[in-house]
N, C-alpha and C positions, 0 to 999 in steps of 0.2 A: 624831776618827774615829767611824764611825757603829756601834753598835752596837744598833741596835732589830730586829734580825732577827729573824726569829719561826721554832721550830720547822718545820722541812721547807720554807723558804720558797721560794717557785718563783721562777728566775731570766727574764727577760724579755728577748729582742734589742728592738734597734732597730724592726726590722721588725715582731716581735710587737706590743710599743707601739702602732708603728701603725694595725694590724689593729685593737688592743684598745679605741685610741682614738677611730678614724673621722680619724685626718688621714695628712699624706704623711711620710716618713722624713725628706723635709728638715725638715720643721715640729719633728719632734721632738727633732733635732739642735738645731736653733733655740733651742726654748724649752731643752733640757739647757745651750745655750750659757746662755743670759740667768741661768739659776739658779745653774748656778755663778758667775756672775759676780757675782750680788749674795750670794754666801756660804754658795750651798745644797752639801750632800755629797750624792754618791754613790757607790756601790760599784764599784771599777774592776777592771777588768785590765789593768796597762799605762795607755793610753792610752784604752781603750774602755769606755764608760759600763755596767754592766750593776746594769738596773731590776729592783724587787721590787715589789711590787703598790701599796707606801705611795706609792713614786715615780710610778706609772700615776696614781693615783688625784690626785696632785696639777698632772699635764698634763691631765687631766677637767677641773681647779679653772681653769686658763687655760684651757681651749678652751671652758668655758660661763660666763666672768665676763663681765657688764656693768660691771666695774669696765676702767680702763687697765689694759693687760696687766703693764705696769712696775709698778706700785699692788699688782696680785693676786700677782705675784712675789715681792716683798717679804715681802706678807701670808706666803704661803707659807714662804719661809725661815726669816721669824721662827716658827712654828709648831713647824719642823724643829727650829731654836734649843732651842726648850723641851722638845721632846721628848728631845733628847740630853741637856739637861742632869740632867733626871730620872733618864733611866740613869746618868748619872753620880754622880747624888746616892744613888741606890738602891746604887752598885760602892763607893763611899767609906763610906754605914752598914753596910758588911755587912764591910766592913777591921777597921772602926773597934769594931766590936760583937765580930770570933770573934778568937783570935789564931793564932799557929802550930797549938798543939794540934785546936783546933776546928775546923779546915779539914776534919778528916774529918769533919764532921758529916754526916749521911744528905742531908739536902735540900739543902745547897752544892753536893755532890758530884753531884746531879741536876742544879742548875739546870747545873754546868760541865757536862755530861753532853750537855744537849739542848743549849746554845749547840754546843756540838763536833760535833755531829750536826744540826744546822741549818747548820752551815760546812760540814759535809762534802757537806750533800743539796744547799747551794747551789752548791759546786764541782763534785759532779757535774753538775745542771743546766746550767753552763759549759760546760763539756766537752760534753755533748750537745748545745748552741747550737753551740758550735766548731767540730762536726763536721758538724753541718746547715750551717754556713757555707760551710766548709770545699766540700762538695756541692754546694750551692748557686755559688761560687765556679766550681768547673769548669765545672759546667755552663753557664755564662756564658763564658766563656773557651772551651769546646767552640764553644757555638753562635755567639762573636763570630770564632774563627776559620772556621767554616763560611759567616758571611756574609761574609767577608773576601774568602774561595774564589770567593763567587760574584759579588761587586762585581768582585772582579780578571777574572774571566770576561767577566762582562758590560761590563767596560771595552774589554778586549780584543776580545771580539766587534762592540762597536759601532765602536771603532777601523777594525777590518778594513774593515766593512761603509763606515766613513766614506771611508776610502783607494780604495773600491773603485769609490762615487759619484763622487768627485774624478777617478778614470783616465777613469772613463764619459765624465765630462761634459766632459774636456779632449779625449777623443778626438773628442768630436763637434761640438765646437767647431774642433778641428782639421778635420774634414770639411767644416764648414758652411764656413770660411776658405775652403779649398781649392777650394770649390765655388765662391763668391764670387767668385775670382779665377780661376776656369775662366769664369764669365760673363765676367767683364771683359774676358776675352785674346780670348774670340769678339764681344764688341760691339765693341772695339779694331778687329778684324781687319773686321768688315764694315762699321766705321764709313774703314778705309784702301781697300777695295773699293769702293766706294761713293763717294772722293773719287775714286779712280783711272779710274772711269766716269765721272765728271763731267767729268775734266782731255780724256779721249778724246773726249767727245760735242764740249768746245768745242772740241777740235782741228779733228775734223773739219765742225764749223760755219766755224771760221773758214776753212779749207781751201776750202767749199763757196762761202763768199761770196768769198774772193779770185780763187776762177777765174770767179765770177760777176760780179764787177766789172770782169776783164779780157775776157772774151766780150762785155761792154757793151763798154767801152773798144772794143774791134776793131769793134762793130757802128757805133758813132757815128763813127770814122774810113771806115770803107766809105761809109755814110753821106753822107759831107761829099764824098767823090769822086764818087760817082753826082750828086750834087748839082750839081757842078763841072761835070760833062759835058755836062749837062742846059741849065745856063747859058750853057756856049760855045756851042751850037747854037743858040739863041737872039742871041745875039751876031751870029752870020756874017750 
């Protein structure tokens, strides 16, 4: 457990980090994942990571190492390593040195004093992150329901507008049909006109040359009798 806290120590979001650091909120997630993972502590609540300035100061150490990042990591934890164990060595000589009686001595009584009062100014800090979150939160949730409002709007309006194109362009496709086949029924009709003239013209041609075959006919029989007549007198 970490106990390097330092008088009045200021607590940090995620978000602050980021700001504080020059990278993105994922990034800080990120490296928070890797460090815990190779055995760094931080201060929690629950499940949420909350920085104190040692912690800033050591995402500085990754975002400006020319070492691997995995290499600077390490470096880092162990660093953490020694510095807890100091507190720890410094909480077990200070056991081992007063006994019951001497707990009240003036400056113990201080040092418990400012740790209590550095826990407490970091819990309020918490708490005024939480509530900036908290704000932060709705107003997110305000504003994604407002663009919610108006993508459903705008889905709806383009929708209409789509339905409205499709009726158009089926009704005029239905006219353009209907006209198409209003042409046909009149080429239809003057292409049946048109035969029905022809069928008449050859009636009355052949009409014209049958009476005119038989007024021949009757001229060449006339013909052959005048003929006849002509010959008998000849004859006598």
């Amino acid at each position: 457990m970490r106990h390097d806290i330092q008088p009045n120590e200021r607590a940090f979001s995620t978000k602050e980090v980021a700001e504080e650091v020059g990278i993105a909120t994922t990034t800080v997630r990120r490296y928070g994942q890797l460090l815990e993972q190779n055995g760094y502590e931080f201060f929690k609540d629950g499940d949420r990571r909350i920085f104190v300035r040692s912690d800033v100061e050591a995402l500085i150490k990754i975002r400006d190492t020319e070492m691997p990042k995995e290499d600077k990591i390490k470096e880092i934890v162990e660093e953490q390593k020694e510095l807890l164990a100091g507190y720890e060595s410094r909480e077990l000589a200070l056991s081992d040195t007063y006994d019951g009686t001497e707990m009240q001595d003036s400056d113990q009584m201080k040092e418990m004093f400012r740790f209590l009062a550095s826990e407490l100014a970091a819990s309020r800090e918490m708490n005024v992150q939480l509530k900036n979150d908290m704000a932060e939160l709705k107003t997110t949730v305000s504003r994604l329901k407002q663009d919610h409002h108006v993508i459903s709007s705008g889905v709806g309006n383009f929708s209409q507008k789509t339905h409205t194109k499709m009726d158009k362009m089926m009704q005029q496709q239905k006219e353009q049909y209907e006209e198409l086949l209003r042409e046909e029924q009149e080429k239809s009709e003057f292409l049946q006109n048109e035969i029905r003239e022809m069928r008449e013209e050859q009636k009355k041609e052949w009409r014209s040359q049958s009476e005119f075959n038989e007024r021949l006919e009757h001229s060449v029989k006339h013909s052959r009798g005048t003929l006849g007549k002509i010959m008998s007198l000849f004859k006598k």
